[in-house]
C-alpha positions in Angstrom: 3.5 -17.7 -3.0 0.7 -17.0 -0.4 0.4 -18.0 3.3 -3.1 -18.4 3.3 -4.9 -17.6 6.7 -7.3 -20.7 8.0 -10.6 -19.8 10.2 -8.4 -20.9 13.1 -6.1 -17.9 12.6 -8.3 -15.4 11.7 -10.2 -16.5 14.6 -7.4 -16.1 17.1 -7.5 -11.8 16.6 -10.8 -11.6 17.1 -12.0 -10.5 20.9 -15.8 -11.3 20.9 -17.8 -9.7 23.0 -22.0 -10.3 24.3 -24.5 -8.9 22.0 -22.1 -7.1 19.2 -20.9 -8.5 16.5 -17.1 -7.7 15.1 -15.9 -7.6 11.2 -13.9 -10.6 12.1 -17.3 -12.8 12.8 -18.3 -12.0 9.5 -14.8 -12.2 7.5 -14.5 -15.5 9.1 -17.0 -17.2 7.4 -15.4 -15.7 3.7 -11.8 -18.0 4.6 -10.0 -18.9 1.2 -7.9 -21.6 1.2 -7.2 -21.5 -2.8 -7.1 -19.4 -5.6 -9.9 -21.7 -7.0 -12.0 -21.3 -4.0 -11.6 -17.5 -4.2 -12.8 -17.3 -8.0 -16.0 -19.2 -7.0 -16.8 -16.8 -4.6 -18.9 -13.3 -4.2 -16.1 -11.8 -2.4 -15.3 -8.5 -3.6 -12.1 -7.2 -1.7 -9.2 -9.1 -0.6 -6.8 -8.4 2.4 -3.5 -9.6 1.7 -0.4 -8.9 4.1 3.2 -8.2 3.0 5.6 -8.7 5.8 9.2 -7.6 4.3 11.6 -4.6 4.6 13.8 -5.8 2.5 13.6 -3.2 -0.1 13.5 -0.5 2.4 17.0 -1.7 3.7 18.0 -1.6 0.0 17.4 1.9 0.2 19.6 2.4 2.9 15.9 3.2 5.0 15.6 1.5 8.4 13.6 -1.7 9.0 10.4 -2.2 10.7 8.1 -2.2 7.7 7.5 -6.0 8.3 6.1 -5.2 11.7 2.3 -3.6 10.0 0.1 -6.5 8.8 -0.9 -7.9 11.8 -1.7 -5.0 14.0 -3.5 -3.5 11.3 -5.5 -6.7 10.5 -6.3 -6.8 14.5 -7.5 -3.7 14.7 -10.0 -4.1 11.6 -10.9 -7.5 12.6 -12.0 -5.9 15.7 -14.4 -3.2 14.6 -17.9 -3.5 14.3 -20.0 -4.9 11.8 -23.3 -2.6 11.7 -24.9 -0.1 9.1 -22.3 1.4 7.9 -20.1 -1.3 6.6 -21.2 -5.0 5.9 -18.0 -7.1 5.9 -19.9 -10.1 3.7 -17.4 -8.9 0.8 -14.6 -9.1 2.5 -11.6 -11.8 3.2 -8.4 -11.9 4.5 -6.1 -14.1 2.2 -3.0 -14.2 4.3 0.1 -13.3 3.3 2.9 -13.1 0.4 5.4 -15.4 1.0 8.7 -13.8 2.2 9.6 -15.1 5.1 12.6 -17.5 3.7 14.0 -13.7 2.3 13.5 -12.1 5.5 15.8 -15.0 6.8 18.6 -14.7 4.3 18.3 -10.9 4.6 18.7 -10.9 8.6 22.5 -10.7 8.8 23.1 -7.8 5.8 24.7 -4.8 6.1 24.0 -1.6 4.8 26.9 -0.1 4.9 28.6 -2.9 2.8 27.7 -2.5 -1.1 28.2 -5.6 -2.1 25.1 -6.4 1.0 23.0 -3.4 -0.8 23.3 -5.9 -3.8 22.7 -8.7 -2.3 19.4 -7.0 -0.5 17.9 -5.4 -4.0 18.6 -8.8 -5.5 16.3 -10.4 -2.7 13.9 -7.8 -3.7 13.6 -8.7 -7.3 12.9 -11.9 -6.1 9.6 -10.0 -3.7 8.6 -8.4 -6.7 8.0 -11.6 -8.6 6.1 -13.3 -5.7 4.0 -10.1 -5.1 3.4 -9.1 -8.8 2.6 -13.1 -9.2 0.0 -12.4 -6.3 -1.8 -9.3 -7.6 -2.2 -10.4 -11.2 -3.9 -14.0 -9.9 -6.5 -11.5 -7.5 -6.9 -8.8 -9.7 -7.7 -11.0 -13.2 -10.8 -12.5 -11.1 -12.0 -8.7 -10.5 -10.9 -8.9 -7.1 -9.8 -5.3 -5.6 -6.4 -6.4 -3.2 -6.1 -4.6 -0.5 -2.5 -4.7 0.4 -0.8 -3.9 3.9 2.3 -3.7 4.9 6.0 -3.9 3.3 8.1 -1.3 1.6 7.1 1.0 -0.8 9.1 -1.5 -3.3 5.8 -3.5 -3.4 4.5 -0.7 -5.7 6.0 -2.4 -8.6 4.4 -5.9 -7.8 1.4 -4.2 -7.4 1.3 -2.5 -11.0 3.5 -5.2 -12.6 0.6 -7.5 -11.1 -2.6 -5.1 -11.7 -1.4 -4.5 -15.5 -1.0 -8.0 -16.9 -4.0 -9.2 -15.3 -5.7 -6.3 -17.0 -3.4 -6.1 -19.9 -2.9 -2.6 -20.1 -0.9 -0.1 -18.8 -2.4 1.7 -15.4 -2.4 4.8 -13.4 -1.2 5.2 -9.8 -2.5 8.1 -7.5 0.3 7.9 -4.5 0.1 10.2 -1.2 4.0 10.0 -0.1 6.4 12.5 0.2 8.6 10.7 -2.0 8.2 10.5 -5.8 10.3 6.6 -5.6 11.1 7.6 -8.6 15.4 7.3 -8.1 17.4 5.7 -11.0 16.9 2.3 -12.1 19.8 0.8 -10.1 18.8 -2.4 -8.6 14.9 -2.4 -6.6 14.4 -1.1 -3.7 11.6 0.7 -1.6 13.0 4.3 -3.6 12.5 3.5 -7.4 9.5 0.7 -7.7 7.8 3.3 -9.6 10.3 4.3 -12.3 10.7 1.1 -12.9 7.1 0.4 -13.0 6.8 3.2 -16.1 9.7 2.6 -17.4 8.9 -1.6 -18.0 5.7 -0.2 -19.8 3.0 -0.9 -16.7 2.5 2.8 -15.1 0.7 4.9 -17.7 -0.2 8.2 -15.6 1.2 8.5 -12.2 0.1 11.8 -9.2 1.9 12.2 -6.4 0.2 14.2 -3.9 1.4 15.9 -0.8 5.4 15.9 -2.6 7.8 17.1 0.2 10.3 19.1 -1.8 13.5 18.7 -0.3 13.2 15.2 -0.4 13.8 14.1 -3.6 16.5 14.9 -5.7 16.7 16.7 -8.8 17.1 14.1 -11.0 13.7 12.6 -9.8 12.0 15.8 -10.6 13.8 16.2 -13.8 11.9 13.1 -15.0 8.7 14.1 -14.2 9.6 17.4 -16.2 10.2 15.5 -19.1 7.3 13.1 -18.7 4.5 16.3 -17.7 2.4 14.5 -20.0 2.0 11.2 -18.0 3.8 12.2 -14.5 2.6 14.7 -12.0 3.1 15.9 -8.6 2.0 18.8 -6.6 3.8 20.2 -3.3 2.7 19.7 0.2 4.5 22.9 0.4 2.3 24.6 -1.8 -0.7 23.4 0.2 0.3 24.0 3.5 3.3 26.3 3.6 3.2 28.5 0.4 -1.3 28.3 0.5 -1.0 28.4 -3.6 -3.7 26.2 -3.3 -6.4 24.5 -0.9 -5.9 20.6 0.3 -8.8 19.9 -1.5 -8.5 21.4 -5.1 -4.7 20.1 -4.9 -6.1 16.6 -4.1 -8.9 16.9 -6.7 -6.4 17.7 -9.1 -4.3 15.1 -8.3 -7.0 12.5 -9.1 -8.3 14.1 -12.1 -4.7 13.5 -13.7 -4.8 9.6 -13.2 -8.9 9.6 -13.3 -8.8 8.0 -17.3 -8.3 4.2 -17.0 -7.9 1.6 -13.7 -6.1 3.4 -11.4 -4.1 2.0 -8.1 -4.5 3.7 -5.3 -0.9 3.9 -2.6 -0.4 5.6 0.7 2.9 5.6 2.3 2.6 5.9 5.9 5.3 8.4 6.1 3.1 10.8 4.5 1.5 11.3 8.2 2.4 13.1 11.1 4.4 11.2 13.6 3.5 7.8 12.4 6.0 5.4 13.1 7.1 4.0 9.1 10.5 3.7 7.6 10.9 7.6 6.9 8.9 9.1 10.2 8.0 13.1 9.7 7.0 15.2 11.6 5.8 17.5 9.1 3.3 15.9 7.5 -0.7 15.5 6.8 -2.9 14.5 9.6 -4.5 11.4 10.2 -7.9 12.8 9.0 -6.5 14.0 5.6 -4.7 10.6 5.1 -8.4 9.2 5.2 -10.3 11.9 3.1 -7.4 11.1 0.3 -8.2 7.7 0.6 -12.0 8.1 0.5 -12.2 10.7 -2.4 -9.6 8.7 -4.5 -11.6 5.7 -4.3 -14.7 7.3 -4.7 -13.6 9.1 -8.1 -11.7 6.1 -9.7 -12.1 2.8 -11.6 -10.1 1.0 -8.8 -7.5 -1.6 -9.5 -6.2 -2.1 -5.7 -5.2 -0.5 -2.4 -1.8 -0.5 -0.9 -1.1 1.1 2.4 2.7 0.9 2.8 5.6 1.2 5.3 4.1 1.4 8.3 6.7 0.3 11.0 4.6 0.1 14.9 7.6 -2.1 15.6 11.5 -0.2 15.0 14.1 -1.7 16.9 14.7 1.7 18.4 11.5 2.7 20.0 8.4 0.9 22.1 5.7 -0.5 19.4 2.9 1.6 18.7 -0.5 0.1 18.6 -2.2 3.8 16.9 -0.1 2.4 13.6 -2.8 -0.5 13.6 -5.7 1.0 14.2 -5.0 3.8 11.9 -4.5 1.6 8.7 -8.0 -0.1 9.7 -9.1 3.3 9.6 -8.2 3.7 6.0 -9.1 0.6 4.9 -12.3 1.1 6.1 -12.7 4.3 4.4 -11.5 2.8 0.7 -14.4 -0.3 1.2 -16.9 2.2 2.3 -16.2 4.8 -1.1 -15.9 1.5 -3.5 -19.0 0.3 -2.1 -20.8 3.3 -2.1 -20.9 3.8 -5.6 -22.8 0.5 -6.1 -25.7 1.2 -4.1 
């Protein structure tokens, strides 16, 4: 189920220059070509790309979410290795296996239902392979760092995270969407209700909620669940000012702060990004990082997923920022995990 990366490719996105040396150099040396080779090792995190938009097509969203894993692993690849992060801990796996899905999802239509079946059965099928991945990383005490795909990939993630810990987990998510819809066939929209629901998300905090996006039988369930689901507003932070960015982000992570929690962004969370749901109402790049940073300072860490970045849509010119911002935050989540062992 993975496409594991040799030195050859990993190698190839790096752009060397005299007297510095790049992440990539480093990471390099740390190539895994087996799941044996990675338990043997000292390596601590572990890249791993997702290139699928299956499930966001599912949810009638627009495809492009396929497009992030390589940009973003360019752009990290290509930042320094100095003081301030040692890259000796780090490889890049490769990739989930999706590509013979992508390839039997090409010619589906959204507007046919019987397609919107055929797409959230091809998910089901994602969620296996990716839960399949997480569980074998995650039960050698491995933290994944996972780029790219739909938000769909949530559920793999926990599915993965809470068998190879065997217990339930929590999930602190930045995303204007709760994903919590009905359980009506996976896609991008629902992988955590189905996540809680199948007995693998304990607590779950949304932070930065848009609220009219998400219907009301989404919030009724977090009504009747207060006790292990929670959300607060990015209206109430930045519109209504019934509270500051930080205490609503501090409280955010104090309600999943009690066992291993994961750790999701969803790219449309952030101003003008280009990702399956673009707003132009959102956080800024810089509080996108500091929610990343503070999370992973404050929690027991199960993984990292940065999800539905799209630099490539079929409608607009690709965007090279897309990449370099998710280095950015995956910068920011080694630096905090690491920090609190030194």
């Amino acid at each position: 189920m993975i496409n594991y990366y040799s030195k050859e490719t990993i190698q190839s996105l790096i752009r060397k220059r005299e007297g510095e040396i790049k992440l990539g150099e480093v990471i390099v040396k740390n190539t895994i070509s087996t799941i044996e080779e990675l338990r043997a090792s000292q390596i601590v995190f572990v890249i791993i790309g997702i290139a699928e938009d299956i499930g966001v097509r599912a949810n009638y969203g627009r495809a492009g979410a396929a497009t992030a894993f390589k940009p973003a692993l360019e752009s990290f690849l290509n930042q320094q290795h100095n003081d301030f992060l040692d890259a000796s801990k780090i490889c890049v796996l490769g990739e989930v296996n999706t590509s013979d899905l992508m390839d039997e999802a090409l010619h589906l239509h959204q507007k046919k239902s019987s397609d919107i079946q055929k797409l959230r059965n091809l998910t089901e099928i994602i969620d296996a392979r990716v839960s399949d991945v997480i569980q074998k990383i995650v039960s050698l005490n491995k933290i994944p760092i996972i780029i790219g795909g739909g938000h769909n990939n949530a559920y793999g993630n926990i599915k993965g995270a809470s068998i190879a810990l065997d217990q339930k987990i929590n999930v602190i998510n930045c995303d204007p969407h709760l994903d919590f819809r009905a359980l009506e066939g996976r896609h991008s929209g629902n992988g955590f209700s189905y996540a809680f629901y199948q007995n693998y998300l304990n607590n779950y905090s949304v932070f930065c909620l848009h609220e009219q996006h998400n219907n009301q039988a989404s919030l009724n369930e977090f009504k009747l669940n207060s006790n292990k689901l929670f959300y607060c507003t990015y209206e109430d932070v930045f519109i209504k000012e019934v509270i500051s960015f930080n205490a609503a982000l501090q409280r955010s992570i104090n309600f999943v702060n009690t066992t291993t929690c994961g750790i999701e962004i969803d790219l449309d969370a952030i101003t003008n990004v280009p990702s399956s749901a673009k707003t132009s109402s959102g956080i800024s790049p810089i509080q996108a990082r500091q929610y990343i940073y503070k999370s992973a300072l404050q929690l027991q860490v199960a993984y990292l997923h940065i999800a539905e970045g799209a630099p490539v849509l079929s409608h607009i010119k690709a965007d090279n920022k897309t990449g370099k911002l998710i280095s950015y935050l995956i910068s920011d989540f080694i630096k905090a995990v690491l920090s609190k062992t030194q």
